[in-house]
Every structure is written in C-alpha cells, then in structure tokens.
C-alpha positions in Angstrom: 24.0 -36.5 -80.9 26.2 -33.9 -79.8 23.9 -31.1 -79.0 21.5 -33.9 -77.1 24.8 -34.6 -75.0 24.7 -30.7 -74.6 21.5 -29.9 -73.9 21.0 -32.8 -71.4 23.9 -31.2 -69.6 22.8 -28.0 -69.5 19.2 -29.5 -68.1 20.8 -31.3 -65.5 22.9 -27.9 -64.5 19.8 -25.9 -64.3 18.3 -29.0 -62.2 21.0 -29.1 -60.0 20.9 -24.9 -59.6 17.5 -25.2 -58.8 17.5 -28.0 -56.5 20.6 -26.5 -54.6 18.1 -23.0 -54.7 15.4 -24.6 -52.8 17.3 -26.4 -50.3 18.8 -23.3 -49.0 15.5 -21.4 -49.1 14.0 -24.6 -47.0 17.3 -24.3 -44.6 16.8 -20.6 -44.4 12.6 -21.0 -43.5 13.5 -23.6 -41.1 16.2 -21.4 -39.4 13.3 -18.5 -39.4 11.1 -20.8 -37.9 13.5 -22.0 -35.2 14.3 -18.2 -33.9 10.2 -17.3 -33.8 9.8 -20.4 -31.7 12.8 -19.3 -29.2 11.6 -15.7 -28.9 8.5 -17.1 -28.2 9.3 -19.5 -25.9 11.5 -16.9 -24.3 8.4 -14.6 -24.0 6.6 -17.2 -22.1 9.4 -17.9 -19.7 9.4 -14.0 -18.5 5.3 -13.6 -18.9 5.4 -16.8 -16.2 8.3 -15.4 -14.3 7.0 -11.9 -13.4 3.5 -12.4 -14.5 0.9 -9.0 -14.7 -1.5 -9.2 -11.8 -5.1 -9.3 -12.7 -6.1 -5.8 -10.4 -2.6 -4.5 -11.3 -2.0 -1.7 -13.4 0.3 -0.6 -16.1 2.4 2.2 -16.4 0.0 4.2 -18.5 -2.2 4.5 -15.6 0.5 6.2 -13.0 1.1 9.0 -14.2 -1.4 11.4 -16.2 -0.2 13.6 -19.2 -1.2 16.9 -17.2 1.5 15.6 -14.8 4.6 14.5 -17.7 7.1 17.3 -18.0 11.0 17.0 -18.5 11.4 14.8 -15.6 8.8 12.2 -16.0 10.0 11.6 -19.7 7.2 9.4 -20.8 4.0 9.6 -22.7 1.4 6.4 -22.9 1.2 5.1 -26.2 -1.1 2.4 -27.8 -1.5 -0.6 -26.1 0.0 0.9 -22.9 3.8 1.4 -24.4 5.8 4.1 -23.2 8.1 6.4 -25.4 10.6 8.9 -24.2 9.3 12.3 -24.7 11.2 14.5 -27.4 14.1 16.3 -25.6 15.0 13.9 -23.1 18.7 13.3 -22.9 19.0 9.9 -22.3 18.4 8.8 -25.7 20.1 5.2 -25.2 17.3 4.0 -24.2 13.5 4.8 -26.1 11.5 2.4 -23.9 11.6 2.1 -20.6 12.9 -1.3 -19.9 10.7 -1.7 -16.9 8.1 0.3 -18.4 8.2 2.9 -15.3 9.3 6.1 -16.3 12.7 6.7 -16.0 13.9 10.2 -14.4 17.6 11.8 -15.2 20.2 12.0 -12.4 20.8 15.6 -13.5 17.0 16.7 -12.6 16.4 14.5 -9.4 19.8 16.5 -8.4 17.8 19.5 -9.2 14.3 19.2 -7.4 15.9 17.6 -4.6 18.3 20.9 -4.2 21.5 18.5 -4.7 19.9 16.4 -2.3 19.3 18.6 1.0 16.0 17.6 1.4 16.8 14.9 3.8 12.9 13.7 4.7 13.5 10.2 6.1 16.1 7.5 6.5 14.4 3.9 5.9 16.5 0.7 5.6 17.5 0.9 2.2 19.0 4.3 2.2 18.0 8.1 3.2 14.6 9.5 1.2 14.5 12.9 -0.2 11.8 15.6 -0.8 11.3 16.7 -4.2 10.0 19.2 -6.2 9.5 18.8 -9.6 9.5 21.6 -12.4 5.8 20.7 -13.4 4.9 21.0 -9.7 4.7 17.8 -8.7 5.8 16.9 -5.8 7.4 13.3 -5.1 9.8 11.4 -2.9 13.1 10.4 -3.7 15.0 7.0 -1.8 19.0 7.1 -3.0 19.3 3.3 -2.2 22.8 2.6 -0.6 26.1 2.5 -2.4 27.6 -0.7 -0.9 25.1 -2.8 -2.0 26.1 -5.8 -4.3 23.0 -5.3 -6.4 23.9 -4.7 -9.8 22.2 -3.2 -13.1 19.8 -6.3 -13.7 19.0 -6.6 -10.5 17.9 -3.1 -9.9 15.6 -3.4 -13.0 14.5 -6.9 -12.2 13.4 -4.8 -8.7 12.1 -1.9 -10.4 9.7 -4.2 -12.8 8.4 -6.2 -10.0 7.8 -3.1 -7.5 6.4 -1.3 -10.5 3.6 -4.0 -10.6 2.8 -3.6 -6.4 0.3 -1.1 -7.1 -2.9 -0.8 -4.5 -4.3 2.0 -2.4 -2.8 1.3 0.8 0.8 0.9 -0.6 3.3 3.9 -1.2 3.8 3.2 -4.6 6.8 3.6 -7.3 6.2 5.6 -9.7 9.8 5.9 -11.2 13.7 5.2 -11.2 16.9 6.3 -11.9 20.2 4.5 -12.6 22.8 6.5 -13.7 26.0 7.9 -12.4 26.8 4.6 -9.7 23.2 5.7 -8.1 20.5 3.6 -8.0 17.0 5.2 -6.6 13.5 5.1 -6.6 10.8 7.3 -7.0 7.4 7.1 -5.0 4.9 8.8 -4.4 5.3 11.9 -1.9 2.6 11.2 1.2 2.5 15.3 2.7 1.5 13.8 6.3 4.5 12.0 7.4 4.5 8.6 9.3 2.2 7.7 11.9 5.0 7.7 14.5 5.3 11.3 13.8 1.7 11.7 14.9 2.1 9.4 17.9 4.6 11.0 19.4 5.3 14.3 17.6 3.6 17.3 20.5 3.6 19.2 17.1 1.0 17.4 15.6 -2.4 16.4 17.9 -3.5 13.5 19.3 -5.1 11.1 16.9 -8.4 10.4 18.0 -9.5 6.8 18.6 -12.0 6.5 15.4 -9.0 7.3 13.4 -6.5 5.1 15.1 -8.6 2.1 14.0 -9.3 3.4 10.4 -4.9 3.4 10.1 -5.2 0.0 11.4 -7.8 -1.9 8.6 -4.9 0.6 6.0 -2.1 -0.8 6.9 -3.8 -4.5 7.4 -5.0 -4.0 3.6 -2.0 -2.7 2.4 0.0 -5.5 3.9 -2.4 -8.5 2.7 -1.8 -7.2 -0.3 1.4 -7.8 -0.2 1.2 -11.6 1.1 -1.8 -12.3 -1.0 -2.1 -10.1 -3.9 1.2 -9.6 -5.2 2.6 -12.0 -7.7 5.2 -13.3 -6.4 4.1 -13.0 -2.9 5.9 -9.8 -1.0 6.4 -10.5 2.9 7.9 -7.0 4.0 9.9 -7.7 7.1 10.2 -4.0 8.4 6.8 -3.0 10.0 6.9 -0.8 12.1 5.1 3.2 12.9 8.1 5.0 10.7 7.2 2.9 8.1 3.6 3.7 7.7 2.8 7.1 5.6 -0.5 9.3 5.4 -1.6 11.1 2.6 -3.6 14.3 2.9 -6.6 12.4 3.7 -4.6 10.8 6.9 -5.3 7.8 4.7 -2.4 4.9 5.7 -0.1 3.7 3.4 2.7 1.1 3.8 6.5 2.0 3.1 9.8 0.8 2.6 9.0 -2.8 1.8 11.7 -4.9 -0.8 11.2 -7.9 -2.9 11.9 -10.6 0.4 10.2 -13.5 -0.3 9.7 -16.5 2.0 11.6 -18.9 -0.2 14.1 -16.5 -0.9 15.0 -15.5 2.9 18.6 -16.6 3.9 18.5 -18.1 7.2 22.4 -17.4 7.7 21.8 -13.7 6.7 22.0 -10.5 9.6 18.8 -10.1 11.5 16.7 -7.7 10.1 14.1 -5.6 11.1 13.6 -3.2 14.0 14.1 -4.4 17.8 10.7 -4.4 19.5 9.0 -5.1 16.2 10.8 -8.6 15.9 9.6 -11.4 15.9 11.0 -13.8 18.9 10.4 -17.0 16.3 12.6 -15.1 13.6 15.0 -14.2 16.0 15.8 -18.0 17.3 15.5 -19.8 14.3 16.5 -17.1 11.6 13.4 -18.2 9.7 11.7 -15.0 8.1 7.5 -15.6 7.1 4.7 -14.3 6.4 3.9 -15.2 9.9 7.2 -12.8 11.3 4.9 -9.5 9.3 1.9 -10.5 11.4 3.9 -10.3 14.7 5.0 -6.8 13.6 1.7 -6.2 12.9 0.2 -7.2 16.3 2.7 -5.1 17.9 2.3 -2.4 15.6 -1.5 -2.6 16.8 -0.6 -2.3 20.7 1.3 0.7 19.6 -1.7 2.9 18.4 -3.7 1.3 21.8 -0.9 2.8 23.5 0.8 5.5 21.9 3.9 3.6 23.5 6.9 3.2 21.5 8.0 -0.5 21.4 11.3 0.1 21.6 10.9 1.7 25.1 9.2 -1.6 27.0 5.9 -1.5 25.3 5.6 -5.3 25.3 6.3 -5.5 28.9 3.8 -3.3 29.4 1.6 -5.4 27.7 2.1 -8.5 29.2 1.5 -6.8 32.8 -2.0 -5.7 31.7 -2.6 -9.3 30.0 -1.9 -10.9 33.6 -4.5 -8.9 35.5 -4.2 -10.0 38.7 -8.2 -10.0 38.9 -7.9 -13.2 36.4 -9.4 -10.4 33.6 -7.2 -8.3 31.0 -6.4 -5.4 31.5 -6.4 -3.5 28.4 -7.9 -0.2 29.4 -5.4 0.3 31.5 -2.4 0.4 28.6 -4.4 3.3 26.9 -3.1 6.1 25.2 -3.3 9.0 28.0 -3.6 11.0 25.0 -7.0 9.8 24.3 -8.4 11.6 27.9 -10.4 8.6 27.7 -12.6 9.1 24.4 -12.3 5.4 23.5 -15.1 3.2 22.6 -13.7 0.3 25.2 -15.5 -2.3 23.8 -13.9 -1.7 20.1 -10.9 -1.6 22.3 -11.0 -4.5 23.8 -11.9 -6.3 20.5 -8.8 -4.7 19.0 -6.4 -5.7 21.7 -7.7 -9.4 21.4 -6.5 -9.5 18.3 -3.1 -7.9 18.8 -2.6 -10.5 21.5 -3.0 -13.4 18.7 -1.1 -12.0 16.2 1.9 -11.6 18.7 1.2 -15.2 19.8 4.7 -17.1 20.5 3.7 -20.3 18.2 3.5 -18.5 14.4 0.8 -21.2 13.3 -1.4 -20.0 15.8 -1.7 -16.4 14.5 -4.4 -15.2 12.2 -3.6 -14.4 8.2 -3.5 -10.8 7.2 -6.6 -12.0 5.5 -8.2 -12.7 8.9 -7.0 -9.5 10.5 -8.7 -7.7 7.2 -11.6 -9.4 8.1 -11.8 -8.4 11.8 -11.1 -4.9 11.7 -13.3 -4.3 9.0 -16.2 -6.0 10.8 -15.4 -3.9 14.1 -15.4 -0.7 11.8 -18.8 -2.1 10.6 -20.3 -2.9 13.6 -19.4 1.1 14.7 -20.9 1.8 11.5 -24.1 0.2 12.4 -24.0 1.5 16.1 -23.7 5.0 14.7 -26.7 5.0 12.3 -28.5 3.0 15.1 -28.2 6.2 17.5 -28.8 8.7 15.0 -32.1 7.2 14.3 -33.0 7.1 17.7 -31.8 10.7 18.4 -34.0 11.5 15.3 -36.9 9.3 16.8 -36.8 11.3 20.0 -36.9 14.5 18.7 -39.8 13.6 16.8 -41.5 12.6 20.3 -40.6 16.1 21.6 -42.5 17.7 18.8 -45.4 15.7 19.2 -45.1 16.1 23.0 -45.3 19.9 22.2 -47.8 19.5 19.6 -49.9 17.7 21.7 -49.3 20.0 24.9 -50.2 23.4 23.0 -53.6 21.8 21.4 -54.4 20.9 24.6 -53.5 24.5 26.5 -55.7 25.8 23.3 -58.6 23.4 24.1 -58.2 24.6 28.3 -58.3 28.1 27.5 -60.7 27.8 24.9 -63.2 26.0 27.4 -61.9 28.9 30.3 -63.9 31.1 27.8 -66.6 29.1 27.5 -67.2 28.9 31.3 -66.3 32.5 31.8 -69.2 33.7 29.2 -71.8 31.3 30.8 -71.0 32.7 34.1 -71.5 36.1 32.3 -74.7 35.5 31.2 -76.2 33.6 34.4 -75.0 37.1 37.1 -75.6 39.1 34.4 -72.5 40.9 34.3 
C-alpha cells in the first residue's frame, strides 16, 4: 500500500512537471506570436506611410557599380539591399537607413576642396561643386545650421526625396549626417540654371525652339511632383535659378522640399521669391498646388521675355495684355534677344497660357496636367508643321528635276529635228 501511495505521488509530480512544461511553452508561442503580429503590423504602418511609387526606382538603380568608389560606399545586393562597401569608416551603420547611399563628411570635405566650390545658394543653404575620386562629378547642398530639423527628420526627408525620382527632376542621389551637418547629394547638371542663360552675355541667346522645349521640362518635372509623387510634393520656389540643364540643355527642376498642401502653416514667413509669388498666397497665407502654377505662368512670361520678374516683368505684361487696339499684345514683350526668330503663332499660344495660369482666382487656372498637355501639343503641332514643309521642299525639288528632265528631252528633240531639216534642205540645193 505504501509504494501505491508512492508511486501515485511520483505520477502526479511528473503530471504536474509536465503540465506546468507545456503551459509555459504555450505562454512562450503566444508571446512569439504576439511580437510577429506587431512587427508586422508595424511594417504595414510605414509601407502605407511612405509607400514605393509604382514608376519609382530603388536605390540599386542610381548609381552603377562602374561609378561606387570610397565615397559612394554602397554596392546593390539581392533584392535591391544595399551594403556598405568593405573599408568604409562608418561602420555603425551596414545598411543605409534610407537606402540612399550614405557619403562621409571627411570625403565631401575633400572633393568639395573644404568646401570652396561655392556653385549656388538656393533656399535651403549654399550648394557646392564636387569632384569625386572615381571622377564623378556631383553637387553638394550643406542645408542650414539653424534649422530645428533633427536626426529623424533629416532621414524621414532623405527617404522620401530618395523616392522623387523622374527625368525632369534634379535628383538625390545621396546624404550625409555627421559632424552637426546635414546635406544632400544630387546630381551635378554642367549647364547651370536657365537664368544664367537668360541673362548671362557669356552664354548665347537661347533660341525660341529651345525656349519652349525648357518649358514642357520644367512643366513635367513639376506635375510630377503634384501628381506623381506619393505624398504629393508642391515645391513653392519656382523660379529661373531654380531650373538646371544637363549637357543636353535638357531642364530639370531644383531645390524643391517635402511642403505639402496639408502640411503648409498658414502663420508661417512668406516664402518664395518676390515676383514669382503668388498674390492669393500672399493675402491669405494659403500655400497650393495652385500657388506652383502661378510661378509657373510667370516663369513662362519670363522665357517670352527674357525679363527678370523681379525687375517689373508683370507690369510689363499687363501693358501688352491691355492693347489699346482691344487685341494682346504679346509680340511686343519679346525677348529682343530673339532678333525676331520666333514662330508668333506658338507664341501667342504660349503666352495664352501663361495668362491663365497667372489668373487672380486659383480655381480658374489649369493643372500642371493641363499645362503638360498644351505644351506638348504645341511642340506637336511644330512637329507636324516641320515634316509638312520638308515634304513639300522635297516635292518641289522633285518638280525641278522633272522640269529639267522634261526641258533637255525637249532641246534634244529641237535639235534633233534642226538636223533633220538641215539634211533635207541639203539634199533638195544640193549642197
């Protein structure tokens, strides 16, 4: 009786053991389970927060490996993850938390010559020229010491600009944050800004064709922006200084932040550039999409004009819109520049549409989509006009030939017959 009392003692013990085992392996799975559904959930939250554009790219596709050297410290890995490159010193960090490739303060320092190589100053701080020891060449913006951004702002910045990627946008193709300094790396455009070209006598007068091809750019670049990027990007600077061409005097759009219509303090500073502001923005503090079109309207009467806004373009435009012959004016605001090479009905067509966009009421102005739209229409009709005349120039010198053709036969066929007559005249004297 004893060893029953025993051994059904030492069975319950073992039960007990083994039920107080599985309990805490079910407390432990359930725990497990818990933190995979949070990191989950928390994955979601950012993927919907700063979601990847569907004709964005990743950071694999900036950058090639012919180009990655010391200071562009990342290679592309599988699945588009970036890994610091072997002998980079800023080990802290082996992924790029923004996955744009992150450059040391020590080498920007260096291919910038300690920062002489002052190129521009744009609103968020002076841009620098520099040269790379793989030969790149890039551009450099040291964004401004007093501002209150801090370390997870800047990134937040850096991941969202880092996704703005299109053809007709000066884009980021790295950072650096380190030392206090916060700046950005873009790409380097080796023609300067249009205003440089406007009103630089170094460089020469941009023809009219051309003028109009910087215009559809800089429309693109900027729809882009209101349209395309996710969130939507309204850039609130537009303005000549801000527009870059590469080596194809292709345009590109520069200098724009991460203001976005719902985030816009009405109690903030004006900002912007006077004579690109607009009058809405100015009254009411209220920053849109709306605001960039205005810009964009007058940014448009600059390249009629070759006038810079802030020295009474507008005015000047408003005299030629109240023609006192009831008609506009618009031929008479051109660029002197030009010597009159100026298709005048493109011009006209343009001008019409810089006169809506800087329409007083903002609801009355077209979309950047619209303006896309437009331009690229005008471009096509020239396109069209062009082929048109070529194949008429073409046609007319195939009616010379034939002409000629047709006028030697017949000289042949004359002198041929002079022959004839000549013989028979021959034969009838006897000569």
């Amino acid at each position: 009786m004893k060893d029953e009392s025993i051994g059904l003692i030492i069975g319950i013990s073992i039960g007990v053991v083994i039920g107080i085992g599985l309990a805490i392996s079910a407390l432990f799975c359930l725990r497990y389970h818990r933190k995979r559904s949070q990191i989950g959930n928390s994955s979601s939250r950012r993927a919907a927060t700063i979601p990847i554009r569907e004709n964005g790219v990743d950071s694999s596709t900036i950058l090639s490996d012919s180009t990655l050297g010391p200071e562009s410290p990342v290679r592309s890995g599988r699945n588009g993850m970036s890994f610091w490159l072997d002998g980079f010193k800023k080990s802290s960090n082996m992924v790029s938390a923004s996955g744009i490739p992150e450059y040391s303060y020590k080498d920007l320092q260096k291919a910038t010559y300690n920062f002489t190589t002052l190129i521009g100053q744009g609103a968020f701080g002076p841009v620098y020229k520099a040269q790379m020891s793989t030969g790149e060449t890039v551009a450099v913006k040291v964004l401004a010491t007093n501002s209150k951004q801090g370390e997870k702002e800047f990134q937040t910045e850096v991941m969202l600009l880092g996704r703005l990627h299109h053809r007709n946008l000066v884009n980021l193709v790295g950072y650096c944050a380190e030392k206090g300094q916060h700046m950005l790396v873009y790409v380097y455009m080796s023609k300067g800004s249009l205003a440089s070209h406007l009103y630089s006598e170094e460089n020469g007068a941009l023809g009219w064709d051309l003028r109009v091809h910087i215009a559809l750019d800089v429309a693109r670049g900027i729809e882009y922006l209101h349209d395309g990027a996710v969130p939507p990007v309204i850039h609130r600077d537009i303005k000549s200084s801000n527009i870059l061409l590469d080596q194809s005097m292709r345009a590109r759009v520069a200098d724009f932040g991460l203001s976005r219509e719902e985030m816009v303090d009405k109690h903030a500073a004006i900002r912007g550039t006077f004579g690109y502001l607009d009058p809405e923005y100015i009254s009411s503090g209220t920053f849109t999409k709306k605001s960039d079109v205005y810009s964009f309207g007058v940014l448009l009467f600059e390249l009629i004009a070759g006038r810079n806004p802030q020295q009474g373009l507008m005015e000047y435009v408003e005299l030629a819109a109240m023609n006192t012959e009831g008609k506009v004016g618009w031929e008479e605001i051109v660029d002197s520049r030009l010597e009159g090479k100026c298709d005048f009905e493109e011009l006209n067509e343009v001008a019409a549409l810089a006169y809506k966009c800087i329409n007083r009421g903002p609801k009355k102005r077209p979309s950047m989509r619209d303006i896309v739209q437009v331009l690229t229409r005008i471009l096509k009709s020239r396109h069209q006009k062009n082929h048109h005349h070529k194949n008429s120039l073409s046609a007319t010198a195939d009616e010379v030939s034939i002409d000629v053709d047709q006028l030697e036969t017949k000289t042949s066929i004359t002198h041929h017959r002079r022959e004839e007559s000549i013989d028979s005249t021959a034969d009838m004297y006897d000569v």
